[in-house]
DSSP file (Angstrom, degrees, kcal/mol; ACC not computed):
  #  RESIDUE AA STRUCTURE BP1 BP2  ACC     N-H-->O    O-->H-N    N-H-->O    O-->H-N    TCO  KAPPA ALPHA  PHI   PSI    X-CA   Y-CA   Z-CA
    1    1 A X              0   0    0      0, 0.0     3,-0.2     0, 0.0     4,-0.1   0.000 360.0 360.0 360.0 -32.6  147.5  -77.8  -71.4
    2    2 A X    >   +     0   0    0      1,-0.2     3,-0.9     2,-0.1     4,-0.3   0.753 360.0  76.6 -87.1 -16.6  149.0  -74.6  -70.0
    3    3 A X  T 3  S+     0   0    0      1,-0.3    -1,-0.2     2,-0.1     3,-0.2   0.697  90.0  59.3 -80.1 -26.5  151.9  -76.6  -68.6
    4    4 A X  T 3  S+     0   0    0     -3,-0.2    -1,-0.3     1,-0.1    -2,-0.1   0.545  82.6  83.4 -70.7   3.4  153.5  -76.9  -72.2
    5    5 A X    <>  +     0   0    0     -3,-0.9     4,-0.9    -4,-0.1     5,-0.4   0.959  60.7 167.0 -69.8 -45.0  154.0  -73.5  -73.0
    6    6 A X  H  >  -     0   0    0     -4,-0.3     4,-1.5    -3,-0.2    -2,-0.1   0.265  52.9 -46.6  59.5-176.2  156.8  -72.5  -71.8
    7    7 A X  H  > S+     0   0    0      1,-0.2     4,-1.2     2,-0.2     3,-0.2   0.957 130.0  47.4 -82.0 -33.1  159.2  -69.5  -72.1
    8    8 A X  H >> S+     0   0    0      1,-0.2     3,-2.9     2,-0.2     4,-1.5   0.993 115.7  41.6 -44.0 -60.2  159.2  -69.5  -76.0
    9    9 A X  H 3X S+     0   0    0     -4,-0.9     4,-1.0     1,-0.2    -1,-0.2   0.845 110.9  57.2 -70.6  -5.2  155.6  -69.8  -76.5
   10   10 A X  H 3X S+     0   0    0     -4,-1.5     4,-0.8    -5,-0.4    -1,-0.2   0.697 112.0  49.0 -80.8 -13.7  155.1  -66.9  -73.3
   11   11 A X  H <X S+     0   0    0     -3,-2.9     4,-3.2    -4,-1.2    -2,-0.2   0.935 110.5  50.2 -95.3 -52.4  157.6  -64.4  -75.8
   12   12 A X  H  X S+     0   0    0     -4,-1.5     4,-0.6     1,-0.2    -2,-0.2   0.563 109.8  42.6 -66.2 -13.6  155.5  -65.2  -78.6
   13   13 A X  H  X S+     0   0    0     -4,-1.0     4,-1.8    -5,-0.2    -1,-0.2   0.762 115.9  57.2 -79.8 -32.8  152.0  -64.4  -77.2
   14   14 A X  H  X S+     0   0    0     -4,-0.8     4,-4.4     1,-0.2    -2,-0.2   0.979 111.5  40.8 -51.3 -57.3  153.9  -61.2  -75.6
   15   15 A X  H  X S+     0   0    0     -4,-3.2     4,-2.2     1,-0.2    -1,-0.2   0.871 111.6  54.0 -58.3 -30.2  154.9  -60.1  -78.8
   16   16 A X  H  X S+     0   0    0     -4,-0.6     4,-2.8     1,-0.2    -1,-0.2   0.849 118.1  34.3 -83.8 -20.0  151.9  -60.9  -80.5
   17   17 A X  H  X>S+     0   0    0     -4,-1.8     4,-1.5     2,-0.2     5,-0.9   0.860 110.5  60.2 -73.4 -34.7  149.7  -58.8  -78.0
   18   18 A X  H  X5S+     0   0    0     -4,-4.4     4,-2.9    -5,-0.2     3,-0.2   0.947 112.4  48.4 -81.1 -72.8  152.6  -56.1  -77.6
   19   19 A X  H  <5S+     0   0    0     -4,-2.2    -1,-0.2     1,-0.2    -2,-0.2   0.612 112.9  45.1  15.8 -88.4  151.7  -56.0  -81.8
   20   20 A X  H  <5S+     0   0    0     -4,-2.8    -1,-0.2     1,-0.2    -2,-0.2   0.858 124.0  24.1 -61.6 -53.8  148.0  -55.8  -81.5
   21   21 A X  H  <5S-     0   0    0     -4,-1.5     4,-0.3    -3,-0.2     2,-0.3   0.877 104.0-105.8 -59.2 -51.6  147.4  -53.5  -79.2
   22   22 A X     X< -     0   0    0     -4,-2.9     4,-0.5    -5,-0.9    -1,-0.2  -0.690  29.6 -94.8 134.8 153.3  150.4  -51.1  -78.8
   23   23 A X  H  > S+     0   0    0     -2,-0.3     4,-1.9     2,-0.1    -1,-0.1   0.938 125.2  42.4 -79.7 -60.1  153.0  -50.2  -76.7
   24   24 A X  H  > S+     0   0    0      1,-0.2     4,-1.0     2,-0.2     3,-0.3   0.862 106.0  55.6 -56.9 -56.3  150.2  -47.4  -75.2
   25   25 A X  H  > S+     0   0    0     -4,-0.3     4,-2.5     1,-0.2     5,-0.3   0.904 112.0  43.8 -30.7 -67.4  147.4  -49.2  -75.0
   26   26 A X  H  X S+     0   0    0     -4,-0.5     4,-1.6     1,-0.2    -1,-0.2   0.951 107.8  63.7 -41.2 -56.8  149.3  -51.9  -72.8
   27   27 A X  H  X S+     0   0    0     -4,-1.9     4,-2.0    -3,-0.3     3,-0.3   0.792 110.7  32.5 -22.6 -72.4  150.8  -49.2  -70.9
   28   28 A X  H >< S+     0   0    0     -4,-1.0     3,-0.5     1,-0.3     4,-0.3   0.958 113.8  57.1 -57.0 -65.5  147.6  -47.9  -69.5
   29   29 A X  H 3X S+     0   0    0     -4,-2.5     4,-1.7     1,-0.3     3,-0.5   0.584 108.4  49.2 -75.3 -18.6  145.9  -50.8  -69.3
   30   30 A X  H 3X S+     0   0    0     -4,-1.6     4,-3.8    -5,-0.3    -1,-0.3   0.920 110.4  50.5 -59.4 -68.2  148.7  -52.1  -67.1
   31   31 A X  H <X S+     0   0    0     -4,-2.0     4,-1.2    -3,-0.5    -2,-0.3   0.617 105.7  54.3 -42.2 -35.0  148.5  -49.2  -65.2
   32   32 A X  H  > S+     0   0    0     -3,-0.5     4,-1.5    -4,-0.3    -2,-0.2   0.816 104.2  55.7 -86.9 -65.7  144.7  -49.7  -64.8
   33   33 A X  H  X S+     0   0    0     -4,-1.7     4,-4.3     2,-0.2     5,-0.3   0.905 109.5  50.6 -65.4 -48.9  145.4  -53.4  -63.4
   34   34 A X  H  X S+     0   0    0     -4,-3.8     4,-1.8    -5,-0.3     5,-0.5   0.908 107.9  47.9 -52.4 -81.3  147.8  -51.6  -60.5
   35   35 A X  H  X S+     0   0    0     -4,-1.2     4,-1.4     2,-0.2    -1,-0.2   0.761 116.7  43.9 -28.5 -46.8  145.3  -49.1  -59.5
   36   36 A X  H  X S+     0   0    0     -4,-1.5     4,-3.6     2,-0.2     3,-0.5   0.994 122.2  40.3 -68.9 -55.7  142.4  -52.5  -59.3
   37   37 A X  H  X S+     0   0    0     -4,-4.3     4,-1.4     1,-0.3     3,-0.5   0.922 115.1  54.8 -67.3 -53.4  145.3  -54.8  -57.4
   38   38 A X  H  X S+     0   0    0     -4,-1.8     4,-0.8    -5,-0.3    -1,-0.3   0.796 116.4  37.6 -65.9 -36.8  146.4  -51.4  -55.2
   39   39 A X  H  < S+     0   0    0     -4,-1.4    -1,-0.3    -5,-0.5     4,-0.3   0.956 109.3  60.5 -94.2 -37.8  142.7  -51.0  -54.0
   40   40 A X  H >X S+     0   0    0     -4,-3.6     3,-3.5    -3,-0.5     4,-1.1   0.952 104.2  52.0 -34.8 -66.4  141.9  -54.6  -53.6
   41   41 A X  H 3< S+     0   0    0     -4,-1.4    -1,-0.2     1,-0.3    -2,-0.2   0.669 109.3  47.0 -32.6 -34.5  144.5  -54.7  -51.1
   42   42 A X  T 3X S+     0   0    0     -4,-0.8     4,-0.6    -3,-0.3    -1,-0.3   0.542 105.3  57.9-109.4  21.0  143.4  -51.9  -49.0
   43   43 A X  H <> S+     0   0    0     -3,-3.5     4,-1.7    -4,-0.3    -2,-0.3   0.560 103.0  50.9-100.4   7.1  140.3  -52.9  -49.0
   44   44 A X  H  < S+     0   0    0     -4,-1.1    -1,-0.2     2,-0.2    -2,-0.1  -0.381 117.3  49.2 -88.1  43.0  141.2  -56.5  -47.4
   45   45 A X  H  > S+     0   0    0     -3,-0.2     4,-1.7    -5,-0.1    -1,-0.2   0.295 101.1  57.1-123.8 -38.5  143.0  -54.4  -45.0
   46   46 A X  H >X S+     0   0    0     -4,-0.6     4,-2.3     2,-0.2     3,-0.9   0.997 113.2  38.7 -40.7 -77.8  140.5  -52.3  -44.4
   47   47 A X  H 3X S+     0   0    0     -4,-1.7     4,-2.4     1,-0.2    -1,-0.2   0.681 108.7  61.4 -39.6 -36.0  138.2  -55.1  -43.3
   48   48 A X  H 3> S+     0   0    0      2,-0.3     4,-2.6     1,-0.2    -1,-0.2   0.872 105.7  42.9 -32.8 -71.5  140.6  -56.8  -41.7
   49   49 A X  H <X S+     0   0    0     -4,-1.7     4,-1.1    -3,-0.9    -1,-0.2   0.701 113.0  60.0 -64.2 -30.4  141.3  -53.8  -39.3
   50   50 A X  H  < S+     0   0    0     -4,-2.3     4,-0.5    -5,-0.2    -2,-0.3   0.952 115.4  36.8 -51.8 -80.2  137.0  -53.6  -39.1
   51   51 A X  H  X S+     0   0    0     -4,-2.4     4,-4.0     1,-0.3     5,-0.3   0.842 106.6  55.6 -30.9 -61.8  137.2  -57.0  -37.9
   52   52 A X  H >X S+     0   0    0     -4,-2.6     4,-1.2     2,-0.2     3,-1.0   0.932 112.3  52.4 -43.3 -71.9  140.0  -57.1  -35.8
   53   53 A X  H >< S+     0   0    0     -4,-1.1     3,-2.5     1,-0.3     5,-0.3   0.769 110.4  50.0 -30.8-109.3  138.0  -53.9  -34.0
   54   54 A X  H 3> S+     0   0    0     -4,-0.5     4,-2.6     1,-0.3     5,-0.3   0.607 104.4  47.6  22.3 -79.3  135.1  -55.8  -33.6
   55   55 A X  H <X S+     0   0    0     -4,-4.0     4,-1.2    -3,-1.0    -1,-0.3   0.953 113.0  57.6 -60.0 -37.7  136.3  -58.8  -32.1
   56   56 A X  H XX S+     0   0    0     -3,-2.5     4,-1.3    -4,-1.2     3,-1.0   0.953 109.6  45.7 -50.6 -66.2  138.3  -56.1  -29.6
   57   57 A X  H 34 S+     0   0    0      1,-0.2    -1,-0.2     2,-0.2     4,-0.2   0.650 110.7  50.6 -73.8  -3.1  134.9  -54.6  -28.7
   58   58 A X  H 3< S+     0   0    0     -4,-2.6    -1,-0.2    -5,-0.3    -2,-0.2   0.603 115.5  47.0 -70.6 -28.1  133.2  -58.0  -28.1
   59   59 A X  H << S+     0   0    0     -4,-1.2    -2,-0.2    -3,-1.0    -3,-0.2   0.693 106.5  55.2 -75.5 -31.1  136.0  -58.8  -26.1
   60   60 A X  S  < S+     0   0    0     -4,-1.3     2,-1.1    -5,-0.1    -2,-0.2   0.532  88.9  83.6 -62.6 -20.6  136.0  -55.7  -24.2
   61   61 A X        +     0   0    0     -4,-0.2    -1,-0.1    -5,-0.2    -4,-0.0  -0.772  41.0 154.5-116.1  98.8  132.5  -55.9  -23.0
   62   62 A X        +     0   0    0     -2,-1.1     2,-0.2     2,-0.1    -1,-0.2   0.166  24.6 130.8 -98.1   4.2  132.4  -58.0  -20.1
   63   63 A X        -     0   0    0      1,-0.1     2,-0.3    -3,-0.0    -2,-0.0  -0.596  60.8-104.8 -92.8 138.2  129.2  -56.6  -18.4
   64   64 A X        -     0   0    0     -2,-0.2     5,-0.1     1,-0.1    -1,-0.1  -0.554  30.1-128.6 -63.6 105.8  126.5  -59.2  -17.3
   65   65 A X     >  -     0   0    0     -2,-0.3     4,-3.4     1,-0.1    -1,-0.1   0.144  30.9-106.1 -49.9 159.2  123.1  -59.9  -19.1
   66   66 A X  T  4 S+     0   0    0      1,-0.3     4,-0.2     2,-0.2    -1,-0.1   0.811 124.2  56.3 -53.3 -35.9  120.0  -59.9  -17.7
   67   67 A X  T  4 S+     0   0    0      1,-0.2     3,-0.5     2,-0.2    -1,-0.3   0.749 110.5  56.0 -75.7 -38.4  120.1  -64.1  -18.1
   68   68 A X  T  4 S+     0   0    0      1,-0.2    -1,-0.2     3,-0.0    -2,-0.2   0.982 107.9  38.5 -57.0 -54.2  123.4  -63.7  -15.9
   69   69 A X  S  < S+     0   0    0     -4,-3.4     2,-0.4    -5,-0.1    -1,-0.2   0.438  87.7  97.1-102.4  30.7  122.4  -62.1  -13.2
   70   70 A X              0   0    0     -3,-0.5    -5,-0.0    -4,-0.2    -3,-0.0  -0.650 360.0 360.0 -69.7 144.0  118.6  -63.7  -12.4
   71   71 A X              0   0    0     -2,-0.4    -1,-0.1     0, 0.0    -2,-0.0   0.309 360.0 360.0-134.2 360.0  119.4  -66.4   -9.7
């Protein structure tokens, strides 16, 4: 369905929202959607650098469990 629209019918839903709402309205709310995507992003980076740490100190730690060293 969505694959017929194309660039006419993408100008004319622009226009009709740019309409209803407002040039401001959009504005913000645009603005609003940056701020969301801006913070998403750092928090997949954040975790991402949690992890990464993680896996470092599981990798770091080389010292032998009790179950290791019974013989």
């Amino acid at each position: 369905m969505l694959n017929n629209i194309g660039l006419p019918g993408l100008l004319l839903i622009a226009v009709v929202v740019l309409v209803l709402f407002g040039r401001g309205k959009i504005s913000s709310l645009m603005g609003e959607v940056g701020k969301g995507i801006t913070a998403f992003k750092k928090g997949v980076d954040d975790s991402k650098t949690e992890l990464e740490d993680a896996m470092a100190d599981d990798a770091k730690d080389v010292t032998p469990t009790d179950e290791n060293t019974k013989v």
